[in-house]
PDB file of N, CA, C, O and CB in Angstrom:
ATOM      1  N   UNK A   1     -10.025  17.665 -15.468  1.00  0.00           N
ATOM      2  CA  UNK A   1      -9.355  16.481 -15.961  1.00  0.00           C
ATOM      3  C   UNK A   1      -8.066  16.903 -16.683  1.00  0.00           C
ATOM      4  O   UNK A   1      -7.818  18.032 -17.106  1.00  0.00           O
ATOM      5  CB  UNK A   1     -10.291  15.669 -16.905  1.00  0.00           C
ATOM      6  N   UNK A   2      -7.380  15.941 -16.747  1.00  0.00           N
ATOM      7  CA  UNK A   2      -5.536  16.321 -17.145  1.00  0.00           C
ATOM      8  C   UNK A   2      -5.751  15.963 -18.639  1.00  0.00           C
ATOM      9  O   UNK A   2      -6.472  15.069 -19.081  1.00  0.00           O
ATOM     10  CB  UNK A   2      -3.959  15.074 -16.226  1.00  0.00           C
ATOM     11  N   UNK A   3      -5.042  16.771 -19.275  1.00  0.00           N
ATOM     12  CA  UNK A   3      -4.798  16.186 -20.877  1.00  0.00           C
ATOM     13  C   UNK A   3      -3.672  15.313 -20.560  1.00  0.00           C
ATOM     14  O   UNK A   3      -3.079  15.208 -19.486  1.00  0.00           O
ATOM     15  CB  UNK A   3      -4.345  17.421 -22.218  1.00  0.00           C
ATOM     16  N   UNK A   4      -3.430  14.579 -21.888  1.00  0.00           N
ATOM     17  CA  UNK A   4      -2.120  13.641 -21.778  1.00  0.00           C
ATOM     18  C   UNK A   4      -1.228  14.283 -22.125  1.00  0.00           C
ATOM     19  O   UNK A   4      -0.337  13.464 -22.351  1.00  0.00           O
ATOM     20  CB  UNK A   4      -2.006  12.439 -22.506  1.00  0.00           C
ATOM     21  N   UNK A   5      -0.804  15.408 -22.357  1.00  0.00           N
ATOM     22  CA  UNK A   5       0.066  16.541 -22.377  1.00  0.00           C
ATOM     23  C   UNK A   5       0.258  16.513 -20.798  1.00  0.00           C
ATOM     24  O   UNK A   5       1.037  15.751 -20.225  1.00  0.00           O
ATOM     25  CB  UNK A   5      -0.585  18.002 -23.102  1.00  0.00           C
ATOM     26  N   UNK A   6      -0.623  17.521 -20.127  1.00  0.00           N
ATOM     27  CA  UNK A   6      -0.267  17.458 -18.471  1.00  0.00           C
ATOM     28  C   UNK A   6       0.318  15.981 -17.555  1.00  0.00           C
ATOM     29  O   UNK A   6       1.254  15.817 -16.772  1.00  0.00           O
ATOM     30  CB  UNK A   6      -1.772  17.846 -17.741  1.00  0.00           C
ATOM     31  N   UNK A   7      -0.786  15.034 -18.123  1.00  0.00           N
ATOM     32  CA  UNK A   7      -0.512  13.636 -17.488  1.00  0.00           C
ATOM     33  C   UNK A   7       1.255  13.500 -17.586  1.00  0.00           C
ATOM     34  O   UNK A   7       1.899  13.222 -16.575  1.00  0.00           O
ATOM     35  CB  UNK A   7      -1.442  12.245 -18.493  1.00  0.00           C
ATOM     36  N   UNK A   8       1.882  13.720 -18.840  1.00  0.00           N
ATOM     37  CA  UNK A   8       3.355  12.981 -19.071  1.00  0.00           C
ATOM     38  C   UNK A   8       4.203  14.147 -18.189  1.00  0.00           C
ATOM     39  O   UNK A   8       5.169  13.730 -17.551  1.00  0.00           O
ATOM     40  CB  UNK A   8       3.956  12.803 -21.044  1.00  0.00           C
ATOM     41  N   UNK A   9       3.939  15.354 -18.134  1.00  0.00           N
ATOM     42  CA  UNK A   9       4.772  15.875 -17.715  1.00  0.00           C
ATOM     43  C   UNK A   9       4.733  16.149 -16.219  1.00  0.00           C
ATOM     44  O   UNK A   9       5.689  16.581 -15.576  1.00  0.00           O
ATOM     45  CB  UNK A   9       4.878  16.760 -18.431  1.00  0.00           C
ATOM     46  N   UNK A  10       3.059  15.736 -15.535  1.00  0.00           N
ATOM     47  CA  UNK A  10       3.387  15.271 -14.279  1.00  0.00           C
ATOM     48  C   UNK A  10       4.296  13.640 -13.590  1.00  0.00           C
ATOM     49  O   UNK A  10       4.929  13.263 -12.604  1.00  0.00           O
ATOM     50  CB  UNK A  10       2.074  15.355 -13.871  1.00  0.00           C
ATOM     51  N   UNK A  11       3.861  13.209 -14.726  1.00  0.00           N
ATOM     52  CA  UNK A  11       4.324  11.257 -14.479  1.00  0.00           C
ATOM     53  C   UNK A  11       6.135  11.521 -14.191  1.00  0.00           C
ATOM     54  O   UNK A  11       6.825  11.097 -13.264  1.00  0.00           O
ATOM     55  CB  UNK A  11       3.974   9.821 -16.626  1.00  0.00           C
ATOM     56  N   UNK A  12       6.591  12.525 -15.576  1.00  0.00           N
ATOM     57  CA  UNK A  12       7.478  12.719 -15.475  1.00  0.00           C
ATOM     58  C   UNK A  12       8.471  14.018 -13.942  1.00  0.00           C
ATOM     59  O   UNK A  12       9.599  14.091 -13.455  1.00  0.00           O
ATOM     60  CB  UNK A  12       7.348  12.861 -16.805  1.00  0.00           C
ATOM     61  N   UNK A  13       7.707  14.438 -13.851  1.00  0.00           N
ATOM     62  CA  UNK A  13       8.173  14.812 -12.689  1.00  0.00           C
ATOM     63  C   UNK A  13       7.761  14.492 -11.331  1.00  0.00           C
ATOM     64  O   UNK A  13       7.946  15.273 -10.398  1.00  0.00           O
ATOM     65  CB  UNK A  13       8.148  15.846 -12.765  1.00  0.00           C
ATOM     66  N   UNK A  14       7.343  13.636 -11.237  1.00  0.00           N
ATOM     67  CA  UNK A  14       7.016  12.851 -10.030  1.00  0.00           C
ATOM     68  C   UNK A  14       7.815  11.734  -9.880  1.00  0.00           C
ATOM     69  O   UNK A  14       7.709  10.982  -8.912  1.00  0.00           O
ATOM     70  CB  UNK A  14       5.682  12.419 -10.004  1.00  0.00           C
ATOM     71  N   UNK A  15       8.809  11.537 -11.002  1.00  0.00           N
ATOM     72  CA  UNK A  15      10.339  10.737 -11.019  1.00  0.00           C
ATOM     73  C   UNK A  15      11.231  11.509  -9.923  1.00  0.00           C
ATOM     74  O   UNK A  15      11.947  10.871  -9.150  1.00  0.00           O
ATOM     75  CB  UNK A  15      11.230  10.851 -12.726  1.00  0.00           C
ATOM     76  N   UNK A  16      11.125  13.437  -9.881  1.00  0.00           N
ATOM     77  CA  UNK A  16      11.908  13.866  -8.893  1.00  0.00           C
ATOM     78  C   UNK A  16      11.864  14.350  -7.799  1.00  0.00           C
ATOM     79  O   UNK A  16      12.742  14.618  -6.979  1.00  0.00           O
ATOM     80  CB  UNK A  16      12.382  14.372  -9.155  1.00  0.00           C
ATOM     81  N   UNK A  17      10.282  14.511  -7.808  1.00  0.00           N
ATOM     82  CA  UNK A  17       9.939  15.375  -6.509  1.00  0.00           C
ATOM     83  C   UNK A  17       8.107  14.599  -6.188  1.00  0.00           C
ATOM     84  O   UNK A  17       7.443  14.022  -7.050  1.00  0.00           O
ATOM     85  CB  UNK A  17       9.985  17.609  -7.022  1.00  0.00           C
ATOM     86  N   UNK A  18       7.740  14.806  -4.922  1.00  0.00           N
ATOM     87  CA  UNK A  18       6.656  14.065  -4.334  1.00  0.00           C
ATOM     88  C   UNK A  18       5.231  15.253  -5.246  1.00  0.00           C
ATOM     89  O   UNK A  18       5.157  16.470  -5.075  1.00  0.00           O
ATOM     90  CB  UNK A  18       6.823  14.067  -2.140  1.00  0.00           C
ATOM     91  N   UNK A  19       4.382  14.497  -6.066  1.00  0.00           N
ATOM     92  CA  UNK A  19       3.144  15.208  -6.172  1.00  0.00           C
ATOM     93  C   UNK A  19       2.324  15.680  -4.838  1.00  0.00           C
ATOM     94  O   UNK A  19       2.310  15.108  -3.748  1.00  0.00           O
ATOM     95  CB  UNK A  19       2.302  14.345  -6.953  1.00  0.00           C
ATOM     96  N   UNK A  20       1.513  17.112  -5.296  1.00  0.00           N
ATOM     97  CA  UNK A  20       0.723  16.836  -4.393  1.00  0.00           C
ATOM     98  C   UNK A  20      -0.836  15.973  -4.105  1.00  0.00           C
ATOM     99  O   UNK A  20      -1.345  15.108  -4.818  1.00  0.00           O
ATOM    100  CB  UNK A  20       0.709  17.833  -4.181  1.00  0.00           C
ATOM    101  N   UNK A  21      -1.159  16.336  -3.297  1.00  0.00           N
ATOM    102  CA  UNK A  21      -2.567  15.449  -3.297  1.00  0.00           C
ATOM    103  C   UNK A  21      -3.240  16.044  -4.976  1.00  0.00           C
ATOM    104  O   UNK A  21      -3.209  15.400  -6.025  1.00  0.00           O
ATOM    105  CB  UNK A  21      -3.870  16.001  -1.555  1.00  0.00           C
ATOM    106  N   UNK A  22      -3.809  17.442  -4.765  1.00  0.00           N
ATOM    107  CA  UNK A  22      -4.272  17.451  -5.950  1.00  0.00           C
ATOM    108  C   UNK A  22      -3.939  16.482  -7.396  1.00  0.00           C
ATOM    109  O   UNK A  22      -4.741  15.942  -8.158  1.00  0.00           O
ATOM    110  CB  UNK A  22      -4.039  18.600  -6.101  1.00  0.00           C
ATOM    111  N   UNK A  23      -2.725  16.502  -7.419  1.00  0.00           N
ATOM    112  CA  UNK A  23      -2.177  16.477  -8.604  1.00  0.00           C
ATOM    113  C   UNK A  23      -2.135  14.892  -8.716  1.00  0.00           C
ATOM    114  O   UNK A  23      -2.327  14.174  -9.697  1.00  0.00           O
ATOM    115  CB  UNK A  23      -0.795  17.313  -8.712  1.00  0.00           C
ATOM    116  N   UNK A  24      -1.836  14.588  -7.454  1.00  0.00           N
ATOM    117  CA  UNK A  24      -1.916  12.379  -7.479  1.00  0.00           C
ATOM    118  C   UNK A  24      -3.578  12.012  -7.475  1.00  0.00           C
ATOM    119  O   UNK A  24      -3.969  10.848  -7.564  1.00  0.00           O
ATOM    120  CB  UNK A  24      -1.052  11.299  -5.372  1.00  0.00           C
ATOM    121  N   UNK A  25      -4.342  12.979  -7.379  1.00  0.00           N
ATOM    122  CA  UNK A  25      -5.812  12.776  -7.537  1.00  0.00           C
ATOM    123  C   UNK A  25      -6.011  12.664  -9.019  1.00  0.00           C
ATOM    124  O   UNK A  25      -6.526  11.749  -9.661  1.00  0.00           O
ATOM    125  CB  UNK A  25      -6.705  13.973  -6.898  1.00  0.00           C
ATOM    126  N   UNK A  26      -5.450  13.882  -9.450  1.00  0.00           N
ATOM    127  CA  UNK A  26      -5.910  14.339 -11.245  1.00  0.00           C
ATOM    128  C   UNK A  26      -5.240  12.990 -11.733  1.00  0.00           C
ATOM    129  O   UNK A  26      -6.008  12.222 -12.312  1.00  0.00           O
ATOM    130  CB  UNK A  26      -4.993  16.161 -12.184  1.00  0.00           C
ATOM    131  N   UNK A  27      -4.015  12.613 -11.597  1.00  0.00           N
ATOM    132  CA  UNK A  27      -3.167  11.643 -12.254  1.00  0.00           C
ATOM    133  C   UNK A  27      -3.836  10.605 -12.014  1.00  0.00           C
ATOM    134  O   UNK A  27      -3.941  10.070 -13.118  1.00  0.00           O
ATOM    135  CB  UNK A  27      -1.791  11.515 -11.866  1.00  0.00           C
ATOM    136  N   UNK A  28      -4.579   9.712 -10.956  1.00  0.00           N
ATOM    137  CA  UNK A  28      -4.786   8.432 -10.732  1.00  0.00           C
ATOM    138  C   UNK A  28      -6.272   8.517 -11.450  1.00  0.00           C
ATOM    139  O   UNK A  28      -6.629   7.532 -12.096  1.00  0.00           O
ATOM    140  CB  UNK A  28      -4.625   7.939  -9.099  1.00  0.00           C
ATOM    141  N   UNK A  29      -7.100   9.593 -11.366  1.00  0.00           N
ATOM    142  CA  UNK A  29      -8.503   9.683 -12.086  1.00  0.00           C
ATOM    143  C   UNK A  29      -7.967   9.785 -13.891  1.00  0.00           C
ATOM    144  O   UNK A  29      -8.876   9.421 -14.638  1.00  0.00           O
ATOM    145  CB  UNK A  29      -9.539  11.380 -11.407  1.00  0.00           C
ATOM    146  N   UNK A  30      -6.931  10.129 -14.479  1.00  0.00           N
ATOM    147  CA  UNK A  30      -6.424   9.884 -15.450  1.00  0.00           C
ATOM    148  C   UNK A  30      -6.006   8.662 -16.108  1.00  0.00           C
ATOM    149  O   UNK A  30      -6.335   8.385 -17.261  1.00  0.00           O
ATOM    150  CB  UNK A  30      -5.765  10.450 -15.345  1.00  0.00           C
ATOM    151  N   UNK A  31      -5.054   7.707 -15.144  1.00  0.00           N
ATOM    152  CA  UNK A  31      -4.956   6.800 -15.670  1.00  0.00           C
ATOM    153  C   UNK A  31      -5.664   6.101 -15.662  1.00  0.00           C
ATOM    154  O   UNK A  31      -5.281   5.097 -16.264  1.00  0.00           O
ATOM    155  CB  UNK A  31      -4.297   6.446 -15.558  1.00  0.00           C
ATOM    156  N   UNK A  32      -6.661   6.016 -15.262  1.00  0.00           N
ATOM    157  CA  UNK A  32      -8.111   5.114 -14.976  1.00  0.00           C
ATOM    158  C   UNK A  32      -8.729   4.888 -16.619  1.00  0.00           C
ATOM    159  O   UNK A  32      -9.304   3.929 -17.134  1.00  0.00           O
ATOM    160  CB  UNK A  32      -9.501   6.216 -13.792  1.00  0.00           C
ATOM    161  N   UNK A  33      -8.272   6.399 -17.227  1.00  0.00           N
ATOM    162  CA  UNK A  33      -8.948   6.156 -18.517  1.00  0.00           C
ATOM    163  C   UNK A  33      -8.238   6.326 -19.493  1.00  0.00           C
ATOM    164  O   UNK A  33      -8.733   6.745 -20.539  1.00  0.00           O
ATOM    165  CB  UNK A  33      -9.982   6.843 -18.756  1.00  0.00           C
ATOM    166  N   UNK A  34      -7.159   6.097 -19.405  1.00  0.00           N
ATOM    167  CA  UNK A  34      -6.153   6.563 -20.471  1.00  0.00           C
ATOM    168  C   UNK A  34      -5.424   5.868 -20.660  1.00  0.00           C
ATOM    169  O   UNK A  34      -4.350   6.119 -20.114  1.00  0.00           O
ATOM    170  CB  UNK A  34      -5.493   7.545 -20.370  1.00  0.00           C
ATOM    171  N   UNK A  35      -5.491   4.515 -21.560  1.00  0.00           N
ATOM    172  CA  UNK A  35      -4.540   3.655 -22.034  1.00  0.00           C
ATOM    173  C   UNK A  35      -3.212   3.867 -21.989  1.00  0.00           C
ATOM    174  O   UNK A  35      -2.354   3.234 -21.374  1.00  0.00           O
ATOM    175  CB  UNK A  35      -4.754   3.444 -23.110  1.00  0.00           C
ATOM    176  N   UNK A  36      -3.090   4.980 -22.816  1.00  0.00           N
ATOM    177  CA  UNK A  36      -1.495   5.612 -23.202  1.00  0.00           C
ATOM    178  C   UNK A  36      -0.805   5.970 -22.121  1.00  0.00           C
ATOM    179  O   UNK A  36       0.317   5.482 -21.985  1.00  0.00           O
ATOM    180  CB  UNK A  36      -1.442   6.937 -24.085  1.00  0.00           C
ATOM    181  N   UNK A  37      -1.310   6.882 -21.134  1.00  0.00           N
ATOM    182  CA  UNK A  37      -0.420   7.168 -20.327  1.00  0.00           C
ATOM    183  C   UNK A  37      -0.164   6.233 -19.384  1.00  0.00           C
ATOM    184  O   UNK A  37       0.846   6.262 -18.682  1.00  0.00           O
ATOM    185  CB  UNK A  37      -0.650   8.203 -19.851  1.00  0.00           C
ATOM    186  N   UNK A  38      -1.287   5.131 -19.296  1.00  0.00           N
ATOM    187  CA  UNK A  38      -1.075   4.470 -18.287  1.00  0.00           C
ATOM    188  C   UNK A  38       0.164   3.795 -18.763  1.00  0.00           C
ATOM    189  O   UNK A  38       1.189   3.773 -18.082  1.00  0.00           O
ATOM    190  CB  UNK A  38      -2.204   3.672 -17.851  1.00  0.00           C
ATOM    191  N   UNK A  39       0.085   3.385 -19.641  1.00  0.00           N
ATOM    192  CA  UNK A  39       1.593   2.450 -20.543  1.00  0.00           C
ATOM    193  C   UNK A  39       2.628   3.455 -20.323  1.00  0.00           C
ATOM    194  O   UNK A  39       3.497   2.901 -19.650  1.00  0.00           O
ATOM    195  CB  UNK A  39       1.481   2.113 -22.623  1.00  0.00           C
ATOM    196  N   UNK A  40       3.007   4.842 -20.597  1.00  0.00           N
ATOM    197  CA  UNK A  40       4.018   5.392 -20.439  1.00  0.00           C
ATOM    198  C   UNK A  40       3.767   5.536 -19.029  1.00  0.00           C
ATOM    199  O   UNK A  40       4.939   5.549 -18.655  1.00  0.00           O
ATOM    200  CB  UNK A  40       4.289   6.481 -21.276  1.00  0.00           C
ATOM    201  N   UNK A  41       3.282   5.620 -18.275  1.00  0.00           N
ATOM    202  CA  UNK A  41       3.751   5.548 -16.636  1.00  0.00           C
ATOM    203  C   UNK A  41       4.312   4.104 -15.735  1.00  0.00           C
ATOM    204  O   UNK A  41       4.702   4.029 -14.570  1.00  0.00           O
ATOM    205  CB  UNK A  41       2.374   5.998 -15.822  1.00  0.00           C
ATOM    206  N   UNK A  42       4.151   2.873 -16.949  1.00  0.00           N
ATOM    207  CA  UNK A  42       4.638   1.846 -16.702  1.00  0.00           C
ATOM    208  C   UNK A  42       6.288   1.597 -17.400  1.00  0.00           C
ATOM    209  O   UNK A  42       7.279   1.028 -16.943  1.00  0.00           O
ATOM    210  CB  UNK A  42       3.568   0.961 -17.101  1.00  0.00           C
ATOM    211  N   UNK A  43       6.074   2.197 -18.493  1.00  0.00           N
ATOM    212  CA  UNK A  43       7.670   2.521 -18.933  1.00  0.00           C
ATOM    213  C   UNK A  43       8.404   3.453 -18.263  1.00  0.00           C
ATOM    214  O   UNK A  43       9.613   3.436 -18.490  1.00  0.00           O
ATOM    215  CB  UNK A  43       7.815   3.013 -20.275  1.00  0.00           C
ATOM    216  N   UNK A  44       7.939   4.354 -17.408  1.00  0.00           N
ATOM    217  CA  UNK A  44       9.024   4.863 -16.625  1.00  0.00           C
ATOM    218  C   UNK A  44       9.705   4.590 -15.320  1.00  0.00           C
ATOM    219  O   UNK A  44      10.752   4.809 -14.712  1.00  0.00           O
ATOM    220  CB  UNK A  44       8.759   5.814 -16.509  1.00  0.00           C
ATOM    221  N   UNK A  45       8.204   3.815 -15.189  1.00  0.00           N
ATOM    222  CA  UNK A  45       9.174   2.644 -13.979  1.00  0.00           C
ATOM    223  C   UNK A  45       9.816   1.947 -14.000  1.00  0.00           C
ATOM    224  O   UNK A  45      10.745   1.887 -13.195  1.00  0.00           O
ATOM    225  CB  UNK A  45       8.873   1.893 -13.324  1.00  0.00           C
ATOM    226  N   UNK A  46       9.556   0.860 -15.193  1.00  0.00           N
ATOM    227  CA  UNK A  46      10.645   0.358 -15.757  1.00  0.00           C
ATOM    228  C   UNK A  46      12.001   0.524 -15.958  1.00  0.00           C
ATOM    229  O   UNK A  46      12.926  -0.208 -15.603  1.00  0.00           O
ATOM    230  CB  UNK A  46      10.417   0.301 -16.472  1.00  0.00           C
ATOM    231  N   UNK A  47      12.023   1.857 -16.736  1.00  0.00           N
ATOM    232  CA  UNK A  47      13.350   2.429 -17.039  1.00  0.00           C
ATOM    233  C   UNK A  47      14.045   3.200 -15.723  1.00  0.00           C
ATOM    234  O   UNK A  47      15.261   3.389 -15.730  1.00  0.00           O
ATOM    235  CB  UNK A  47      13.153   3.478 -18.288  1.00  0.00           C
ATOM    236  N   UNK A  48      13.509   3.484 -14.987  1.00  0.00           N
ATOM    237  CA  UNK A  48      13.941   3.907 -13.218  1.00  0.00           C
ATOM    238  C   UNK A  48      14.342   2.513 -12.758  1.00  0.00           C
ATOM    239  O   UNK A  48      15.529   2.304 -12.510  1.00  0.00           O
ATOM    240  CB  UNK A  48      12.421   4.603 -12.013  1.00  0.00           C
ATOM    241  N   UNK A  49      13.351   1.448 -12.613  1.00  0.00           N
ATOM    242  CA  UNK A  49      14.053  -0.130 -11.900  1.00  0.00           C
ATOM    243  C   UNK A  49      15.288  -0.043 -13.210  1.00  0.00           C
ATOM    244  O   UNK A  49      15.840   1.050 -13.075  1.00  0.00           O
ATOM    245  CB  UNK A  49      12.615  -2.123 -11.959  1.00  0.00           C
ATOM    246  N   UNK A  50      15.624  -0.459 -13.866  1.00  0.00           N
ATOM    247  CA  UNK A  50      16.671  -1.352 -14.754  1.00  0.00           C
ATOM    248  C   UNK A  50      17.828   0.205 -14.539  1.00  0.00           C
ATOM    249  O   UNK A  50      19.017  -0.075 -14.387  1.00  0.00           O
ATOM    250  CB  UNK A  50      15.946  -1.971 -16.927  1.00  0.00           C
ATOM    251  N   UNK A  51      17.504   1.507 -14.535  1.00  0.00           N
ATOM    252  CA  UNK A  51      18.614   2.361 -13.720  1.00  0.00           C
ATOM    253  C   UNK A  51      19.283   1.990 -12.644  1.00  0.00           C
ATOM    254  O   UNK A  51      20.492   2.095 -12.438  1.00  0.00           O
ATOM    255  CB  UNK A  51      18.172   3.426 -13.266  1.00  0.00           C
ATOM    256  N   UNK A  52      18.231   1.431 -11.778  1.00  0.00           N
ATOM    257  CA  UNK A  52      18.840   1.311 -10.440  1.00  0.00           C
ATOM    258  C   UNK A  52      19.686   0.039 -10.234  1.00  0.00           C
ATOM    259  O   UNK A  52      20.746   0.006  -9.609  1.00  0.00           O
ATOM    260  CB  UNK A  52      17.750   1.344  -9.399  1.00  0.00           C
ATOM    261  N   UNK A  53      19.121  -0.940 -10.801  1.00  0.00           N
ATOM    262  CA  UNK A  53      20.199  -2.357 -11.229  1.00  0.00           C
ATOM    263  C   UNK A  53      21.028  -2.004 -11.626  1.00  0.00           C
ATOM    264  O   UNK A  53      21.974  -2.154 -10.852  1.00  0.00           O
ATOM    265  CB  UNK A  53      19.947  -3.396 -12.165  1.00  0.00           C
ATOM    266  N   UNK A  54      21.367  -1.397 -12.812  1.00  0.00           N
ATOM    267  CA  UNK A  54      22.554  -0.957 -13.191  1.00  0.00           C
ATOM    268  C   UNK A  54      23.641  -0.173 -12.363  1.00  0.00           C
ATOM    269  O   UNK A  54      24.858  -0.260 -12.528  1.00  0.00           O
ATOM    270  CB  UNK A  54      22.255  -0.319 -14.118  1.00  0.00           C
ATOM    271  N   UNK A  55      22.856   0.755 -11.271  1.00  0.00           N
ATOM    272  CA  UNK A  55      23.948   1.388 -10.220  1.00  0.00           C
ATOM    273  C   UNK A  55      24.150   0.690  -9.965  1.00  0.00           C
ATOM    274  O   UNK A  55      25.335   0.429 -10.174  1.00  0.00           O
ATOM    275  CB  UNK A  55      23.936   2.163  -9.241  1.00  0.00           C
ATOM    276  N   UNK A  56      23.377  -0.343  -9.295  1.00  0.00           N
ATOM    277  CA  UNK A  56      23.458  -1.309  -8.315  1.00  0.00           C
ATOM    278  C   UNK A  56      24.600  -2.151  -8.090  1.00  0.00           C
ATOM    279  O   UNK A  56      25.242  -2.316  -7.053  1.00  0.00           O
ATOM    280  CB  UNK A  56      22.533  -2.045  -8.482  1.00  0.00           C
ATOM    281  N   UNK A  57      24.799  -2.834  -9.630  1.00  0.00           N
ATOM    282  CA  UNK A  57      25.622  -3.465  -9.804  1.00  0.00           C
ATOM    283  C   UNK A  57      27.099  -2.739 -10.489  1.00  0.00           C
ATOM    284  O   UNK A  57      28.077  -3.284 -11.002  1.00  0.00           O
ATOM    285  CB  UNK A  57      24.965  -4.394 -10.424  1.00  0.00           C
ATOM    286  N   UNK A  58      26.826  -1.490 -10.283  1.00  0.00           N
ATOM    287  CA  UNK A  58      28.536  -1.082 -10.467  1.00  0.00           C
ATOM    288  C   UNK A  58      28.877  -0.400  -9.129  1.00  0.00           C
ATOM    289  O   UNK A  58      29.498   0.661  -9.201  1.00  0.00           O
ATOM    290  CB  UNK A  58      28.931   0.152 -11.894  1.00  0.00           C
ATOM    291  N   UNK A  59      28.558  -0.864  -7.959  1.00  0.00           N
ATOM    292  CA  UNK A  59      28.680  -0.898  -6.565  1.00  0.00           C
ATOM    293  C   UNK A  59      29.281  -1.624  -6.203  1.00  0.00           C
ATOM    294  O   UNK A  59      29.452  -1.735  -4.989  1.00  0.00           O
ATOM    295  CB  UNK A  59      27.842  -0.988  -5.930  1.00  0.00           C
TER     296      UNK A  59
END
């Protein structure tokens, strides 16, 4: 099982590059039970969508 140490810094790099199976296994059996990260893996989508509006619209 992932600590929420591991959890953020996979969430966070899966912003740049594709996890692998292992690792989207450990992460999804994680957020299953983990309030917190599940919330910070919803704030980083967030903050990725409202990035991309913002390119978007200086296009």
């Amino acid at each position: 099982m992932l600590t929420c140490k591991q959890a953020s810094v996979l969430l966070s790099q899966a912003q740049d590059r594709p996890l692998g199976l292992r690792e989207r296994i450990l992460m999804k059996l994680h957020l299953l039970i983990c309030h917190g990260c599940t919330n910070f893996s919803r704030q980083l989508e967030l903050m990725r969508a409202a990035i991309r509006r913002v390119r978007d619209q200086d296009n």
